[in-house]
C-alpha positions as CSV (number, residue, x, y, z in Angstrom):
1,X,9.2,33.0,-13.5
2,X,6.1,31.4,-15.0
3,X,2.8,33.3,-14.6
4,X,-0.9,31.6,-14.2
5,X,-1.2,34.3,-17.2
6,X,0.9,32.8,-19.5
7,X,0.1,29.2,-18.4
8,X,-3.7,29.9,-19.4
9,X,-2.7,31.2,-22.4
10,X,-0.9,28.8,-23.6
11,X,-3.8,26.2,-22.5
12,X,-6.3,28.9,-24.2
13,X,-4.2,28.1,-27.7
14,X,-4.5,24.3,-27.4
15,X,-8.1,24.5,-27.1
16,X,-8.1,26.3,-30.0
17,X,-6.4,24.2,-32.2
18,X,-2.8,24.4,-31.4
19,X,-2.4,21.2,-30.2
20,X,1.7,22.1,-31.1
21,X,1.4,24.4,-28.1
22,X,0.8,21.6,-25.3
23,X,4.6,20.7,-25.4
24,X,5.5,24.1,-24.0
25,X,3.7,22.6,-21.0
26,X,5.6,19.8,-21.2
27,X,8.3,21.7,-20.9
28,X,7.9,23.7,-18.0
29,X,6.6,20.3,-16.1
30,X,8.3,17.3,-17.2
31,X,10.7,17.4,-15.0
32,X,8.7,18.2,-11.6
33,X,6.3,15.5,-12.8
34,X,8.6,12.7,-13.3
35,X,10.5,13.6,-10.0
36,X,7.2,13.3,-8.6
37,X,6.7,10.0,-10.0
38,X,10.1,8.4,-10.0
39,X,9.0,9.1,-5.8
40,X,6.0,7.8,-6.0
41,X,6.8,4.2,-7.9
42,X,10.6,3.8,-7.1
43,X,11.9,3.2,-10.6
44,X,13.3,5.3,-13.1
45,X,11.9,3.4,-15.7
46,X,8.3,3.3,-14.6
47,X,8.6,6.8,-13.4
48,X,9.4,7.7,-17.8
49,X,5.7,5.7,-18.3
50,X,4.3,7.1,-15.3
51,X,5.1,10.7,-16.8
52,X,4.3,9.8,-20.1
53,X,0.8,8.7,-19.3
54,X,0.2,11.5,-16.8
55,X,0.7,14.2,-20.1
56,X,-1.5,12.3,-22.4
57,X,-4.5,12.4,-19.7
58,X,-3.3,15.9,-19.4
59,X,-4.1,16.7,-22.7
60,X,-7.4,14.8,-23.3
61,X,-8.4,16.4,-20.8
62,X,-7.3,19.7,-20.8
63,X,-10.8,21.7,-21.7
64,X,-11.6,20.0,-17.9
65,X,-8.9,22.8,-16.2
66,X,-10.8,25.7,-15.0
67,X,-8.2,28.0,-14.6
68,X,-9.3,29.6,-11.2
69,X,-6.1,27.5,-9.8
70,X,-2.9,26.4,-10.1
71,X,-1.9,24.3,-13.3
72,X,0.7,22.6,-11.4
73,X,-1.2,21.9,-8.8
74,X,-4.1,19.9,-11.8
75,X,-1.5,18.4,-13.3
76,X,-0.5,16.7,-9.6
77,X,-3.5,15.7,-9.2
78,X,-3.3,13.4,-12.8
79,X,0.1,12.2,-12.2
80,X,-0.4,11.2,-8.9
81,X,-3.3,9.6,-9.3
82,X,-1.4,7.9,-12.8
83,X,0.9,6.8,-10.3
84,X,-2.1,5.4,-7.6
85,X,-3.1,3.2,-9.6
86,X,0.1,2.1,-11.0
87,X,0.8,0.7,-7.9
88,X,-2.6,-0.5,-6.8
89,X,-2.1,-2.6,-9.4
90,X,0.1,-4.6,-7.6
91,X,3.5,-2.7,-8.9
92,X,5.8,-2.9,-5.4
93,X,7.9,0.1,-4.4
94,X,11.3,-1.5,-2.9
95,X,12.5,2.1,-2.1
96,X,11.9,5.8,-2.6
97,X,13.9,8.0,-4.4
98,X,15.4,10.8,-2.5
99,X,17.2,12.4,-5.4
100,X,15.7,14.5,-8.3
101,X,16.7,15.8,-11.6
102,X,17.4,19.2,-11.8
103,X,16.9,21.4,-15.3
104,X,20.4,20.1,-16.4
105,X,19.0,16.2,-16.3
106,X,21.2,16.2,-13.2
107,X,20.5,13.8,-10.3
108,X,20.6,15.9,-7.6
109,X,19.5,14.9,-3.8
110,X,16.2,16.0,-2.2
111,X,16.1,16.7,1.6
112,X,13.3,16.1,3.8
113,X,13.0,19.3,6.1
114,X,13.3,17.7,9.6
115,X,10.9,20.6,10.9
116,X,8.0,18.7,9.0
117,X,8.3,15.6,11.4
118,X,7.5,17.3,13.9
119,X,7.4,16.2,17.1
120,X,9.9,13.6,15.3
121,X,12.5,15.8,14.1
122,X,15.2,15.3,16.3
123,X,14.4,11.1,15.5
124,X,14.6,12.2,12.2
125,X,18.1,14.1,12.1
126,X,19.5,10.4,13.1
127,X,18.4,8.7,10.2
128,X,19.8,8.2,6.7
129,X,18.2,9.0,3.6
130,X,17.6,4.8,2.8
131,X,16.4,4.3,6.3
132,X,13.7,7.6,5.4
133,X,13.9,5.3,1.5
134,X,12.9,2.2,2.8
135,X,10.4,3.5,5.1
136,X,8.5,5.3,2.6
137,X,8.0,2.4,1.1
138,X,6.4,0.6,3.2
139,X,3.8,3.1,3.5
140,X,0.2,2.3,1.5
141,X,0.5,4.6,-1.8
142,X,-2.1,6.7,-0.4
143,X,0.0,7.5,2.7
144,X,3.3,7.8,0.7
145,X,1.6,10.3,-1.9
146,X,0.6,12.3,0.8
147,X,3.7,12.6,2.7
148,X,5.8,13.1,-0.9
149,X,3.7,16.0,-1.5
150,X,4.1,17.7,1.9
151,X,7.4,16.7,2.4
152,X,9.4,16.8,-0.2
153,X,7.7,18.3,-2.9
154,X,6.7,21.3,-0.4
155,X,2.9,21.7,-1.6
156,X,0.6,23.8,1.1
157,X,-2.0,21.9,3.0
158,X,-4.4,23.9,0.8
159,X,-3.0,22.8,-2.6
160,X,-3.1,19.2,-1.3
161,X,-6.3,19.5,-0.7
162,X,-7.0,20.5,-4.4
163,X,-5.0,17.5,-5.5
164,X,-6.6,15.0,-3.5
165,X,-9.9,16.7,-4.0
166,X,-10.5,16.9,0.1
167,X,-10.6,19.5,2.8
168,X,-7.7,20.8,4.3
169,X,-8.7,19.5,7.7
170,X,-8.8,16.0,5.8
171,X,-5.4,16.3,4.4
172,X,-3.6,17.8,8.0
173,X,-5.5,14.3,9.4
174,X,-4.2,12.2,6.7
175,X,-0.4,13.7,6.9
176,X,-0.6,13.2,10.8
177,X,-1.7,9.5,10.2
178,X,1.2,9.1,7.6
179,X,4.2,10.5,10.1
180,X,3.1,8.5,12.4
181,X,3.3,5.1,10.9
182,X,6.4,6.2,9.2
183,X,7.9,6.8,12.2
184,X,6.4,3.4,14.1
185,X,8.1,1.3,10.9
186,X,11.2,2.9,11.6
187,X,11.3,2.6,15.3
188,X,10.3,-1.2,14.7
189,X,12.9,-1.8,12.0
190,X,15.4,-0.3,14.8
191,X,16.3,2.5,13.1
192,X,15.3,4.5,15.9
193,X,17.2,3.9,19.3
194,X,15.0,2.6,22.4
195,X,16.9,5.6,24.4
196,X,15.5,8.0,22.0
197,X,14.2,11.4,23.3
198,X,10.4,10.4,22.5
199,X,10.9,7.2,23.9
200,X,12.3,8.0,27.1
201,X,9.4,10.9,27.4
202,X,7.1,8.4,26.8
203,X,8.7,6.1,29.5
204,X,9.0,9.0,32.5
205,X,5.1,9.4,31.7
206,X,4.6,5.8,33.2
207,X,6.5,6.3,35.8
């Protein structure tokens, strides 16, 4: 298990002069990150750039981390943000990637807890993974980061909040905001059936 300890450590060497050190950081990351990204931008290829460039700010700016949080949670924050403005460049995201590699380099598939959608989750439980895909990219990058992080890479409301550099209130908002477009797209694309539990709630209320 890797300890805040040993992580500071480690980023106590670089800043000493081991520069050599940094790429046991690497290490322990490179894989989370790039999932992270190759979520975030849709393409395997980008995602290798989009990791890339997310180490390199890493390390420039390195002296920056304060060390009274988590590492992982800092180095979101950069590759996130690597990948923001990747795509606010005008880079489109055809589809999200559901799947992950594991420690092997093995693709392996990523599920999206349906009690996270909530009150959607039953909806949810009848969709595919490229219906979930497809909508996820249609979402703004801002509403897609937020709901990869909560969703599928499992961060707290509170370490969101230190990635995005908000208030925990903020982010809860923001995530509401993010299921529920994600869900209108998907009702709209007909992925979700007009005799669908919410719907037909919503249609005894008018009655």
């Amino acid at each position: 298990m890797i300890t805040s300890v040993y992580e500071n450590e480690i980023i106590r060497s670089v800043l000493r002069g081991k520069s050599e050190r940094f790429e046991a950081l690497v290490s322990l990351y490179e894989k989370n990150v790039y999932n992270l990204a190759l979520r975030m931008v849709g393409n395997p290829e980008d995602a290798e750039d989009m990791t890339q460039e997310t180490f390199i700010k890493a390390y420039k700016s390195l002296a920056t981390f304060r060390g009274d949080g988590k590492f992982s949670v800092w180095l979101y924050r950069i590759a996130t943000n690597v990948c923001l403005d990747f795509l606010r460049r005008g880079s489109h995201c055809d589809e999200v990637s559901l799947s992950a590699e594991n420690s092997d380099g093995e693709e392996t598939s990523v599920d999206i807890p349906d009690v996270s959608f909530e009150p959607e989750k039953l909806l949810m439980r009848k969709l595919t993974r490229e219906d979930i895909s497809r909508g996820l990219a249609e979402l703004s990058p801002e509403m897609r980061q937020i709901l990869i992080l909560r969703e599928i890479n499992g961060l707290s409301y509170a370490e969101i909040a230190q990635v995005l550099g908000t208030e925990e209130g903020t982010v809860k908002s923001r995530i509401f905001r993010a299921r529920k477009k994600l869900c209108a797209f998907l009702s709209d694309g007909g992925n979700i059936s007009a005799n669908s539990p919410s719907n037909n709630k919503q249609g005894g209320a008018k009655r």
